[in-house]
Steps between C-alpha positions, in 0.01 A plus 500: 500500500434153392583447144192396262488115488430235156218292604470136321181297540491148400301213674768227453704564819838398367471787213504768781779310662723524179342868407670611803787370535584535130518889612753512781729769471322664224377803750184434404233428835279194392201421670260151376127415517317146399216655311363818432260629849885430661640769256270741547507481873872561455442758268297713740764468802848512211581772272534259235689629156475137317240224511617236302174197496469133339204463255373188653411474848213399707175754587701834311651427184795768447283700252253567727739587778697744252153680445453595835832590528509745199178664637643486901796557441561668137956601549531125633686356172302213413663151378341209368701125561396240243547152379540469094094364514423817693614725215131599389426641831810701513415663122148578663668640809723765347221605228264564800782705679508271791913449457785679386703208415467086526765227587508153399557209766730365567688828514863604462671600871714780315215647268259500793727685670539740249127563463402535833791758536388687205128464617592654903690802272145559283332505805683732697539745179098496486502528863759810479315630171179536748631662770669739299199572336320549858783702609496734170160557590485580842775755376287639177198509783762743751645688181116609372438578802797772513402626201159502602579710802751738308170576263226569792763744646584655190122522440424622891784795487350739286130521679681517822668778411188683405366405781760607718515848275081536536512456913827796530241697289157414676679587820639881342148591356267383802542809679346580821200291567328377806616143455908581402585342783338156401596570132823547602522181693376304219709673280819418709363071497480525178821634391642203706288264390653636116833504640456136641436389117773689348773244742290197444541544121830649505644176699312242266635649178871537680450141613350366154772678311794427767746232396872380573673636154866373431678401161395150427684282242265428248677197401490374827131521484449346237691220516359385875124591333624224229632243755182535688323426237698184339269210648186619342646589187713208506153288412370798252772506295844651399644821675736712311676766712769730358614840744770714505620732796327832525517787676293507856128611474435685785163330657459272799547142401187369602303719231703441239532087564103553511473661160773188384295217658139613334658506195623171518216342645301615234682362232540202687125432513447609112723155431261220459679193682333269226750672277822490732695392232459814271480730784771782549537793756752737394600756751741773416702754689734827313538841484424703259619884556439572859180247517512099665287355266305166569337335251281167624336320212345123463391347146126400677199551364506908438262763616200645284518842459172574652676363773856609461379899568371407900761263607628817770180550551420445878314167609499435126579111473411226264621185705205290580612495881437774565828701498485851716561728161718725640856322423585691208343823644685475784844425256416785290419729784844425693655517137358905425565579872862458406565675196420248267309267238318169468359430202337182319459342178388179341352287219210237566659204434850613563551599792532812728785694619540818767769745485611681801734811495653704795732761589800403639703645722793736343867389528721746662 
């Protein structure tokens, strides 16, 4: 797969020369335009994770280029190159959103570098944050759907019975009549037509409940669920992680790095990146009796209480998105279904913290 490429427009010909070649060896792909319809032809052919633009150039100015690149192309970390004059149009550039950061010409080789290569890392976290997201939900969609189809045949079992119970006693009370033989015929379909529904169900609540159980190191889990998540945190805030070796949990490590992962994204999206400075995700692991407990908090913005009491609630969600709802159901469904205990708490303001406790697995 080709890797995601820095893009650097400029109409003075010798700029792009020097761009480029100033970034030899840095593992960083660099592709160049003269003015801004160039860039956004390359745009629409490159994955392009950086567009770094002069100010001052001929038909698009770089403002107006970085405005149709934050709408077109919104993960694309945007970068503003200026002169000392053009400093007024870089001030009105990041208040309008259009950049995330601007550089002053004639730039510094080594500090270019550096912020192109931390620019390509934002990118790809942002990029990873999203798929993760689309993944989690694609898995949240399968998971409802298991526990949708463990309800309706929970639901269908007990009129099917009764049903099945009513036909054995229609046939034993019909006695003779002149139609028995064509009451007994539809008697007979219908018993297999019963029967028929009785395997259907049975095999979709064997298959929604069927699952791969081993012990799973907790620690293990976490700790990969925390590396996985570094990049987008890494431009949120500060992570705190403290863990401690615990007995196995016995689960199937998919679920439980599922109930790990919605945790931590949500904490990670209650940090407002305005604030990174202040931010903090603390994540801890121990064990407490025979219960792993894991306690995810973040010092964002808190949760009202109106709101606090249908976070598990399923497709409950607040996130302007659009967000499926079903995360934390999901977490605390997987959660009960082994024994355990999720619970929440948090102060508006202050931040918001979940507690998860399960049974471990007894040493011999």
């Amino acid at each position: 797969m080709t890797p995601p490429s820095v893009l650097y427009v400029d109409d003075e010909v010798a700029n792009l020369v020097v761009f480029a070649a100033g970034l030899k060896g840095s593992g960083v792909s660099v592709l160049t335009a003269p003015g801004g319809a160039a860039a956004l032809e390359l745009m629409r052919k490159h994955e392009v994770a950086v567009l770094v633009t002069d100010q001052r150039m001929p038909g698009m100015s770089g403002t107006d280029l970085l405005d149709v690149v934050r709408t077109e192309f919104p993960d694309t970390v945007r970068i503003l190159m200026t002169a000392y004059s053009d400093l007024e149009a870089a001030i009105d550039s990041i208040n309008r959103g259009q950049v995330h950061l601007y550089l002053r010409k004639p730039w510094e080789p080594v500090e270019l570098r550096q912020v192109l290569v931390q620019a390509v890392e934002r990118y790809q976290a942002v990029r990873w944050a999203h798929e993760l997201e689309r993944r989690m939900r694609g898995t949240e969609r399968m998971y409802a759907l298991g526990v949708v189809a463990m309800g309706v045949a929970h639901e269908l079992r007990g009129p099917l019975t009764a049903l099945t119970m009513n036909l054995e006693l229609i046939g034993e009370l019909v006695g003779e009549v002149p139609e028995k033989k064509m009451l007994d015929a539809a008697l007979k379909d219908s018993r297999t037509s019963v029967r028929s529904l009785v395997e259907i169900i049975s095999s979709v609540d064997q298959s929604a409940r069927s699952r791969k159980d081993e012990d799973v190191n907790f620690k293990e889990v976490v700790e990969f669920a925390v590396r996985s998540a570094a990049g987008e945190v890494r431009h949120r805030g500060q992570l705190e992680l403290t863990t401690c070796e615990v007995p196995p949990i016995r689960t199937s490590r998919t679920r439980l790095g599922q109930v790990v992962l919605n945790l931590l994204v949500n904490a990670i999206e209650a940090l407002d990146p305005a604030q990174r400075q202040r931010n903090l995700l603390t994540v801890k692991l121990s064990l407490r009796d025979d219960h792993a407990v894991l306690e995810v908090g973040d010092n964002g913005s808190g949760i009202p209480p109106e709101v606090l009491s249908r976070v598990f609630d399923p497709f409950f969600t607040t996130k302007v998105d659009g967000g499926t709802g079903l995360g934390l159901a999901i977490s605390k469904q997987i959660v009960e279904e082994l024994g355990g205990k999720i619970d929440v708490s948090s102060n508006v303001g202050e931040g918001t913290r979940f507690q998860v406790s399960l049974p471990v697995q007894q040493r011999s």
